[in-house]
C-alpha positions as a printed Julia matrix, in Angstrom:
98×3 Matrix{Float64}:
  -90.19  127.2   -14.37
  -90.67  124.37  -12.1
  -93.68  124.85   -9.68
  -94.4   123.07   -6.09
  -97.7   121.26   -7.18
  -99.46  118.79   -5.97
 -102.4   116.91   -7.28
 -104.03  113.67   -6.02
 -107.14  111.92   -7.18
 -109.79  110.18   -4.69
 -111.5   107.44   -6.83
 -110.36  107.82  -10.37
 -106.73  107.69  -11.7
 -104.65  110.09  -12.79
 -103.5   110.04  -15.83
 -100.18  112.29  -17.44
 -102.79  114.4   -19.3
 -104.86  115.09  -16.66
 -102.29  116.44  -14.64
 -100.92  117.88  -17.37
 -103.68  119.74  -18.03
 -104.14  120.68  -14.24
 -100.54  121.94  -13.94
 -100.76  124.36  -16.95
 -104.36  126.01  -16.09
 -102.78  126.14  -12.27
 -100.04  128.16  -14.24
 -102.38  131.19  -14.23
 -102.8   131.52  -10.41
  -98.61  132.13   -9.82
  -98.55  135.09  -12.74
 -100.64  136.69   -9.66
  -97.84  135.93   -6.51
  -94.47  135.2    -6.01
  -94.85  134.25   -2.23
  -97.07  131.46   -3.51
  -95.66  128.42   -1.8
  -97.29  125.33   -2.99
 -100.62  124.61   -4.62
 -102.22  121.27   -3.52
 -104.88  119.74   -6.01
 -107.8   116.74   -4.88
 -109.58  115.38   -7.82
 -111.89  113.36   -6.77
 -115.61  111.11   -8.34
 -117.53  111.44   -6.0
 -120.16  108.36   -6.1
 -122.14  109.26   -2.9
 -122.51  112.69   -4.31
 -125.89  113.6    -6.47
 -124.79  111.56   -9.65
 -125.92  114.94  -11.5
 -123.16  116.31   -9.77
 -120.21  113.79   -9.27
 -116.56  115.31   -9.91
 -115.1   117.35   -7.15
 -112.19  119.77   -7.31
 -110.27  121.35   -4.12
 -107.24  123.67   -4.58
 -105.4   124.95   -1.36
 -102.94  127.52   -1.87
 -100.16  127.61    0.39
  -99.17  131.38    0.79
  -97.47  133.64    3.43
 -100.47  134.51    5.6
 -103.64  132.62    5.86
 -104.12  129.87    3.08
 -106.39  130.34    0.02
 -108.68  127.29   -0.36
 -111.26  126.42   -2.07
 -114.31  123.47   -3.88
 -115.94  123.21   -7.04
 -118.37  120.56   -7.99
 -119.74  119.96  -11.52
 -120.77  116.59  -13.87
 -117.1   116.94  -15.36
 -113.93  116.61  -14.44
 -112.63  119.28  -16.48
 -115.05  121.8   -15.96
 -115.04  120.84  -12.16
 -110.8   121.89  -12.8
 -112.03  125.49  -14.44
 -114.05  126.2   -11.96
 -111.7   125.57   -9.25
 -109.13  127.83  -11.0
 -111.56  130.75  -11.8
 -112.57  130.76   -7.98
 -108.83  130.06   -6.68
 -108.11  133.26   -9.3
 -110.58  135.73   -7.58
 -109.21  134.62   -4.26
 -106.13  135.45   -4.6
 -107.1   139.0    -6.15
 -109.36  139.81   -3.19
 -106.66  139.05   -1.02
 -103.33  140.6    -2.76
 -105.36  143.86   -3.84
 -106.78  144.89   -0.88
């Protein structure tokens, strides 16, 4: 199924297996909502950051009613991308099971 998702990197590039990678794990957040609109992704390296902590991920998620967003920082990319998705996950639970 094809999905409205965006994702956009702030000092590093992008590569077809990164945002493969982001696009399948971001798979698990629309098994939760049809009305989900779009989901918008920021990858960014962070060099002003703590260097212990220098990969940033924000997901905003473009729903009917007030949008979902959300940050997670970490010392990897990928990890930085699981964490997003976990938090992004409980989000949407708290606010579709009310």
């Amino acid at each position: 199924m094809d999905r409205d998702i965006i994702i956009s990197g702030v000092h590093l590039d992008l590569t077809d297996a990164l945002k493969k990678i982001v696009s399948e794990k971001a798979e698990k957040l629309f098994r939760h909502e049809g009305r989900i609109v779009r989901l918008r992704f920021e990858l960014e390296h962070a060099t002003s950051r703590n260097p212990a902590e220098e990969f940033v991920a924000k997901g905003h998620i473009e729903i009917q009613g007030p949008d979902i967003i959300a940050t997670a920082i970490s010392d990897d990319l990928y990890k930085s991308v699981d964490l997003l998705i976990q938090k992004l996950d409980r989000q949407l639970n708290e606010h579709f099971h009310k």
